[in-house]
C-alpha positions in Angstrom: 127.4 76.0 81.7 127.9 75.7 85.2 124.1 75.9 86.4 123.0 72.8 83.8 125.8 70.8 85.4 124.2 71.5 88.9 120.9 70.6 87.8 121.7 67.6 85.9 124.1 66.6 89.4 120.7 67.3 91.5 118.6 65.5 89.1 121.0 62.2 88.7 120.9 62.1 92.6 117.4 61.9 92.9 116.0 59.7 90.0 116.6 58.1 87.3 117.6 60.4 84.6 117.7 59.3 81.1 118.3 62.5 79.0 118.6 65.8 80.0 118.9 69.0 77.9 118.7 72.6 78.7 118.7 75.5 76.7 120.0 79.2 78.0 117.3 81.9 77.5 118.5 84.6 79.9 119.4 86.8 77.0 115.9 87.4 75.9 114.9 88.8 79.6 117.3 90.9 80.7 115.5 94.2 79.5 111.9 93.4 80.9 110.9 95.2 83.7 110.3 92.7 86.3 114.0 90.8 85.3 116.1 90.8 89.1 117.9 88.4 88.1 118.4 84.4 87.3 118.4 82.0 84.7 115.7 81.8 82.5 116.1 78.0 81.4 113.8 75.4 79.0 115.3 71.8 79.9 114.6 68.4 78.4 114.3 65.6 81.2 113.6 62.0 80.2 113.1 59.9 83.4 111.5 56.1 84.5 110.3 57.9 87.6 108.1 60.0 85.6 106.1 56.7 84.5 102.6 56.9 85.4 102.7 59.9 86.9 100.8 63.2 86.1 102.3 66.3 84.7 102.3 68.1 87.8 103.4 64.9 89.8 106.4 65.3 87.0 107.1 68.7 87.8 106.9 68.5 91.3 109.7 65.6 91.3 112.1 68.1 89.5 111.2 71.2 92.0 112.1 69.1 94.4 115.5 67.3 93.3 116.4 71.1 92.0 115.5 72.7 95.6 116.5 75.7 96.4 118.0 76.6 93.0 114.5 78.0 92.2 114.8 80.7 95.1 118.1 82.7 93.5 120.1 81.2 90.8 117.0 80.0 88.2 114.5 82.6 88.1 112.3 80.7 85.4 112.2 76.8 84.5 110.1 75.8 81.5 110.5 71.9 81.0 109.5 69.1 79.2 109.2 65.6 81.2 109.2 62.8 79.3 109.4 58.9 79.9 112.2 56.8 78.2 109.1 55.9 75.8 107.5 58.7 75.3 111.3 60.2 74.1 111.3 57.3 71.8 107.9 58.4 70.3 109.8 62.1 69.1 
């Protein structure tokens, strides 16, 4: 898939990334009213940079190292963001 390759790329160049995983969910949207387009995605990221930092701190590092993939090509991002530990733990 060509838009978890571009996340993962975007990701690797701005942290250190562990584990990443994404799942496809696009299918289950495309009849729902407000739908205009996008991926709908659910991703995995296991990162050291994401070591005592807050969820939303978490978050924010991934908005940012995905940029302006948020605006047009992924319409919805659920994610889980996990340190090397806390992966260990599942």
């Amino acid at each position: 898939m060509v838009i978890e390759k571009e996340i993962k790329t975007r990701l690797q160049n701005n942290m250190d990334l562990e584990h990443f995983e994404v799942k496809d969910f696009t299918g289950r949207h495309l009849k729902h009213k407000l739908h205009e387009g996008g991926f709908h995605l659910e991703a995995i990221i296991v990162s050291t940079n994401f070591k005592d930092k807050s969820l939303i701190e978490r978050h924010r590092l991934v908005y940012e190292s995905v940029g302006n993939l948020m605006q047009n090509e992924i319409h919805a991002l659920s994610m889980k963001t996990l340190t090397p530990d806390e992966w260990e733990k599942k």
